[in-house]
N, C-alpha and C positions, 0 to 999 in steps of 0.2 A: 226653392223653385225646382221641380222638377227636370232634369237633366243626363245628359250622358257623359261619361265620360271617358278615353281610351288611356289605354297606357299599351306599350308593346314593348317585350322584353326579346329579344335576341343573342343568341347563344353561339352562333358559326355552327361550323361542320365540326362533329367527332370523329376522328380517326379510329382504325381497330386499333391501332398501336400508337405509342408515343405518348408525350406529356397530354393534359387534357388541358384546352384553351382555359384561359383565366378566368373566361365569363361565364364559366361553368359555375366556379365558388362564390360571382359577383356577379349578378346579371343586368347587364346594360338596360336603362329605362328610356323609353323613347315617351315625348307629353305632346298629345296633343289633344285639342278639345271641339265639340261640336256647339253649333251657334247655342246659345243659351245656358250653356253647362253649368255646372256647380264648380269652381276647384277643388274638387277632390270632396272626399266625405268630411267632412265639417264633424262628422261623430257616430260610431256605432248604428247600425242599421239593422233590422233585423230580414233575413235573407231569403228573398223568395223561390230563387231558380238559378238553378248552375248548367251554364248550356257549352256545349261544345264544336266547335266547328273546324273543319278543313280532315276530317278524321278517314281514312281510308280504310285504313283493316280494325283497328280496336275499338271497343263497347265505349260508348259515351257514358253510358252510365258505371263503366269500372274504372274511368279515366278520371270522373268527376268525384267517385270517392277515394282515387287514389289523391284527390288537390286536397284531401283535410277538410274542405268546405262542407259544412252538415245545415241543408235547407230548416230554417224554422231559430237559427241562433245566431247572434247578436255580432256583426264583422264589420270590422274599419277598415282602410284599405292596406295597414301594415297586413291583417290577413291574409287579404287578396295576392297582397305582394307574395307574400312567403309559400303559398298555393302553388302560383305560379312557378315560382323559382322550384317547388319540392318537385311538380311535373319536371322539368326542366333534370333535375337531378337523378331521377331514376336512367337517365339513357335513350328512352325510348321517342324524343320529339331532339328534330334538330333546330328546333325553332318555336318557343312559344311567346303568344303575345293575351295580353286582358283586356275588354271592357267592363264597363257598368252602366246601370241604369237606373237610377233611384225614380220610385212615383210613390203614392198614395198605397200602392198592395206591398211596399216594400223595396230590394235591393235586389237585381238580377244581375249577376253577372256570367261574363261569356268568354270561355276559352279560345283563341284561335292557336291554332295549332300546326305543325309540319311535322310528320312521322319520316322516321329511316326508313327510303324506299327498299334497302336491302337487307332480308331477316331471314336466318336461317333456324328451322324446328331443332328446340332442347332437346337432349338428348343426354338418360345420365346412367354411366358404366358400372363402379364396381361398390353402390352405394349397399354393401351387407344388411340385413336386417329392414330393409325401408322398402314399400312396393311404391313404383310409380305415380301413383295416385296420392299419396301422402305426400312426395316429394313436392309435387303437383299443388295439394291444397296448402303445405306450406306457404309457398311462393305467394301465391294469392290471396292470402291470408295479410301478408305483410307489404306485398304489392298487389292489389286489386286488376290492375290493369293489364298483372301478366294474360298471357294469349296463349303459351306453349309454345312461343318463336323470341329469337335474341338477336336484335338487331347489333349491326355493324357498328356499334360505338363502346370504346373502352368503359364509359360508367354505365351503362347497363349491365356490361359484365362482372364489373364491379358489385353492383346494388346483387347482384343475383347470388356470387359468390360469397358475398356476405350474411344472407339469408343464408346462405346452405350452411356456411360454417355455421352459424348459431344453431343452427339445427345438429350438427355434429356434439356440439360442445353441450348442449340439453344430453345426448347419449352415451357421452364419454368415450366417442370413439377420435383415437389419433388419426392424424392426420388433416392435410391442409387440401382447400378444390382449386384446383385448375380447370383450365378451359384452352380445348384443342379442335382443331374441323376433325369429321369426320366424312367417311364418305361410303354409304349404305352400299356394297357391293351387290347386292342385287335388284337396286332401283336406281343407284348411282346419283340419290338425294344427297346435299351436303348439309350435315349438320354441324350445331353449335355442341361438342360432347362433356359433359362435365364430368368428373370422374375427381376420386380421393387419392391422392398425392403421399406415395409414406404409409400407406396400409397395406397391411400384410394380410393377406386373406386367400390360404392357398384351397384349393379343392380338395374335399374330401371321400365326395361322393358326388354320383351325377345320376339324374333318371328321366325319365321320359313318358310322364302320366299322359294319357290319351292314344296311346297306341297298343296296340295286341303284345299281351308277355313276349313272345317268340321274339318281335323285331324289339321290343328292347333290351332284350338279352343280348341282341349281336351289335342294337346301341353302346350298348354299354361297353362290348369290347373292341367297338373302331373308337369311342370318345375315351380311350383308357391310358392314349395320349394326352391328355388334360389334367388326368390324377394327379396335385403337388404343384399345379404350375397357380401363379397368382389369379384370380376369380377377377373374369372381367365382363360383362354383359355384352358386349359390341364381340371379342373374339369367339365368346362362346360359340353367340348367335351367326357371326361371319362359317365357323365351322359346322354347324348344325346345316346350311343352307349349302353347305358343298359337299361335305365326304358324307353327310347323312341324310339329303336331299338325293343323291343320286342310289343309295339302298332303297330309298321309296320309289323312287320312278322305275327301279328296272321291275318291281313286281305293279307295277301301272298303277300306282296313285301318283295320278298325274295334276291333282290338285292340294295335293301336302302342305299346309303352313304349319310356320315355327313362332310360336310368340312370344315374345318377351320374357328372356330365363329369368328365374326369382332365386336370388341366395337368403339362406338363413345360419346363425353361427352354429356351431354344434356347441354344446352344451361343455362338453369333456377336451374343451382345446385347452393346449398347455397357455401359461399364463404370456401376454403379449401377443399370440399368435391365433388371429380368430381362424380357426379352421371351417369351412363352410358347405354345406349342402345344398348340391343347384339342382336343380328342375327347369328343364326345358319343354313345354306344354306344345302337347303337339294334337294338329285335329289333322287325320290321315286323307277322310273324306272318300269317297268312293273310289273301289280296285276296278280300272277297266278293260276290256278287251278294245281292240281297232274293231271300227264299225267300216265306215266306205274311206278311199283316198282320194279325196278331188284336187285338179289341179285346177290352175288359173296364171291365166299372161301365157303359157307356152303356147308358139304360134310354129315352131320349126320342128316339134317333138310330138306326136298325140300322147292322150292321156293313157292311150293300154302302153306303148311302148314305156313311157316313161313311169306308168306302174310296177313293168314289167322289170325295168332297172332297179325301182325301188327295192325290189323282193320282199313286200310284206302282205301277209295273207288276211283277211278278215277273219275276226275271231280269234287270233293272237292274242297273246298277252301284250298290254300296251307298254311294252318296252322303249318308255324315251332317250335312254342313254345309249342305244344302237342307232338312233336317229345319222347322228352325224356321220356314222360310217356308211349307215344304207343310202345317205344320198351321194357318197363318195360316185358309182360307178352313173349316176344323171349328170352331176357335174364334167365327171369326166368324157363323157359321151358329147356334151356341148362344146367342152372344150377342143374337144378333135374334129367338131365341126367350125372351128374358128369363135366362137362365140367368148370372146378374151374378157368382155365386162359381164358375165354373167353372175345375175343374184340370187341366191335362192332363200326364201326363207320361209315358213311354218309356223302354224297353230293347229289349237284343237277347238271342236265343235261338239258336244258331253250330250250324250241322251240316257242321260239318270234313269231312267226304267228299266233300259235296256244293261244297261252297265256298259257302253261303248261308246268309245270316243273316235268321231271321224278324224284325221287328218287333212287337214288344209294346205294347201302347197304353193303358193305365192313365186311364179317364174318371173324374173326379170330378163329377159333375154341380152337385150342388148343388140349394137348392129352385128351382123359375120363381115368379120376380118379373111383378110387374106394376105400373104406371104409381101412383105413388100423388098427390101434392100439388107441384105446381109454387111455388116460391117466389124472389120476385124481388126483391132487395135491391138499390137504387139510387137516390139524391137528385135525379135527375132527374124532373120532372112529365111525367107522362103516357109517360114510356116502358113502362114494366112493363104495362098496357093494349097497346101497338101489341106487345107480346112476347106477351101473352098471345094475341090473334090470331091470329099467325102461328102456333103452335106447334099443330101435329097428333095428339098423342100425347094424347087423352084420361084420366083417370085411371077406372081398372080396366081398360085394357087390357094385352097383355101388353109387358113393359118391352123395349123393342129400346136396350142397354147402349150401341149407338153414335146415338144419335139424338141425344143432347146435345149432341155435339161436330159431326155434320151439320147440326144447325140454327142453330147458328152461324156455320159455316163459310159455309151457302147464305144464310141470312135473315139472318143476323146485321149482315153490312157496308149490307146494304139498310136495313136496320131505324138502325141508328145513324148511316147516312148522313143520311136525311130529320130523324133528331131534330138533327144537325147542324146543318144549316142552317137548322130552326127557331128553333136558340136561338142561331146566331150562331158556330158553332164549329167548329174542325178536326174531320174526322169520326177523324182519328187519337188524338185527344185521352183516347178514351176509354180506359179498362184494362177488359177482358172477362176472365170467368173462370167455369167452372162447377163442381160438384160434386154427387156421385150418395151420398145417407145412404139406405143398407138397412134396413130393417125388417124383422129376421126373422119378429118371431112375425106379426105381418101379412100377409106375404111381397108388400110394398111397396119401392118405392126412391122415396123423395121427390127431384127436382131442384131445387138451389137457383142461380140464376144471379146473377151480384156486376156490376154496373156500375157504375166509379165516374168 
């Protein structure tokens, strides 16, 4: 008689770390049946349909060749069982459970499923000889299901480390993989990082295919700190993005990426010691000049005065590593109008024909502060008096953010000089320190200064 019938297998939660629950190696069987059912398949069926359900990020159809089950061949429910449990086994469902369906076209059965809602993208360092893509079809090759993300359970990192080892031991290269976070420094993405464990694979050479001879000739002599040090794809690429991302910006390619370095062995390495050859492929992408500077949010400063502070002329070279210094003197211009929570930040806007890139200037102004209560904490007698004195900044006026730190700088050694030698003391003796508490609804910044 035609019927359905369910089985659910449950597994709990995988932890990153610690032992793995027991029903990982044994998977708990839950029976229940719908009015009519069969008990179970009575005998071999030949299989019509393998369906999937509850599936949020992964391919049903990689999930359902990753269960073993091959539509058109002959399964009893020990199959089904062992399908389920091999999903279950890779890591990547914290929960799987089966039905079936037997009729007249055959035997369907249906995956339900729970994926780790927390997965972070593969990421693999200092694998020599092997481009990404390889690694990649590996994987998939032996796990279908992989996606290019490793969720938060110890046997998927398992299943995945085991794949990579064999893939090592095909190559005869030593060494064992681990698995550590990483954290992309210039997207601040966390990745899952695999990398070989115990391999020695120092730098030989480095070069810089897709950029003009000239700059990678003085590539080559800022990255000459890396010559001998072990080949690692993450440090390469973390360096490349810092001391040789800001050599592109100051001649304004201000759209420079760095792709994924590639090592390969050198041939003539002494024996045990793969010496390697890295390439960091680089696309420059167009040199620009500054085209216009617009601002935006500034309500207390116009746009010529605060161009004006900018100091940068159109037609320049787009030098962005002068950025931070040129907006030193805006910032500081708001801050000595009181303006204590001020944001500034920027982009660019690229007119490719022209070879200019506008400047975009994003002000957050904030409320204007004003001078509110001076407060002077210190066991000294009569200093907080000779403090009070010196200090010009009445309260209700408007708060200038850098006066706390100029008045100490100027008054401050004069002031703790004389209480020196009044009481007998190094004038070095003393520890200074100040701090600025904002008052919003006020729109106050009380100073507190610490003498101890």
């Amino acid at each position: 008689m035609p019927g359905e019938t369910q089985r659910c297998s449950v597994s709990g939660n995988l932890q990153v770390s610690g032992r793995l629950p027991a029903v990982v190696a044994g998977v708990l069987f839950l029976f229940w049946f719908t009015a009519g059912a069969a008990q179970g398949l009575q005998s071999p069926q030949v299989l019509e349909a393998v369906h999937c359900t509850g599936l949020q990020r992964l391919d049903p159809e990689r999930v359902a060749l990753t269960s073993g089950l091959a539509v058109g061949t002959s399964v009893d429910e020990n199959d089904i069982r062992r399908a389920a449990q091999r999903l279950l086994q890779t890591g990547y469902f914290s929960r799987v459970g089966y039905k079936f369906r037997t009729g007249e076209q055959g035997l369907a059965v249906e995956f339900q499923l729970e994926e780790f809602e927390s997965v972070f993208p593969a990421m693999f360092d200092n694998f020599v000889g092997f481009d990404v893509s390889e690694l990649e079809e590996a994987l998939r090759r032996r796990l279908p299901l992989y996606d290019g993300t490793v969720p938060t359970s110890e046997e998927a990192r398992r299943t995945l480390v085991s794949i990579l080892s064999d893939l090592l031991r095909m190559k005869n290269i030593p060494g064992t993989i681990e698995v550590t976070a990483y954290v992309d420094v210039e997207t601040g993405e966390d990745y899952a990082l695999f990398r070989i464990a115990g391999g020695v694979f120092p730098i030989a050479e480095i070069s810089f295919p897709g950029c003009a001879e000239e700059t990678a000739r003085r590539f080559r002599q800022v990255s000459a700190e890396l010559l001998g040090q072990p080949y690692s794809t993450t440090r390469v690429l973390d360096f490349a993005r810092t001391a040789l991302l800001e050599e592109f910006q100051k001649q304004g390619f201000l759209q420079v990426q760095f792709d994924t370095p590639r090592a390969e062995p050198l041939e003539d390495s002494p024996p045990g010691v793969a010496r390697v050859r890295v390439e960091v492929p680089v696309v420059q992408g167009p040199q620009y000049r500054w085209g216009a500077i617009r601002w935006s949010g500034n309500r207390a400063l116009s746009d010529a005065e605060l161009t004006e502070l900018l100091g940068i002329e159109p037609g320049e070279a787009a030098d962005a590593t002068q950025l931070k210094e040129r907006l030193k003197p805006v910032k500081e211009r708001y801050w000595r109008d009181g303006y204590a929570e001020l944001k500034v930040n920027y982009g660019f806007a690229y007119d490719e024909s022209e070879g200019l890139a506008d400047l975009l200037v994003t002000v957050e102004e904030g409320p204007q502060y004003r001078m509110g209560e001076l407060r002077i904490e210190t066991p000294y007698a009569g200093l907080a008096d000779q403090i009070r004195r010196k200090w010009a900044l009445p309260a209700g006026e408007v708060f200038d953010v850098n006066y706390p730190k100029d008045f100490l700088q100027e008054k401050g050694s004069e002031i703790l000089a004389a209480t020196a030698r009044r009481l007998g003391m190094r004038s070095g003796a003393f520890m200074v320190d100040y701090r600025i508490q904002p008052d919003p609804e006020n729109k106050v910044v009380h100073v507190v200064i610490s003498v101890d």
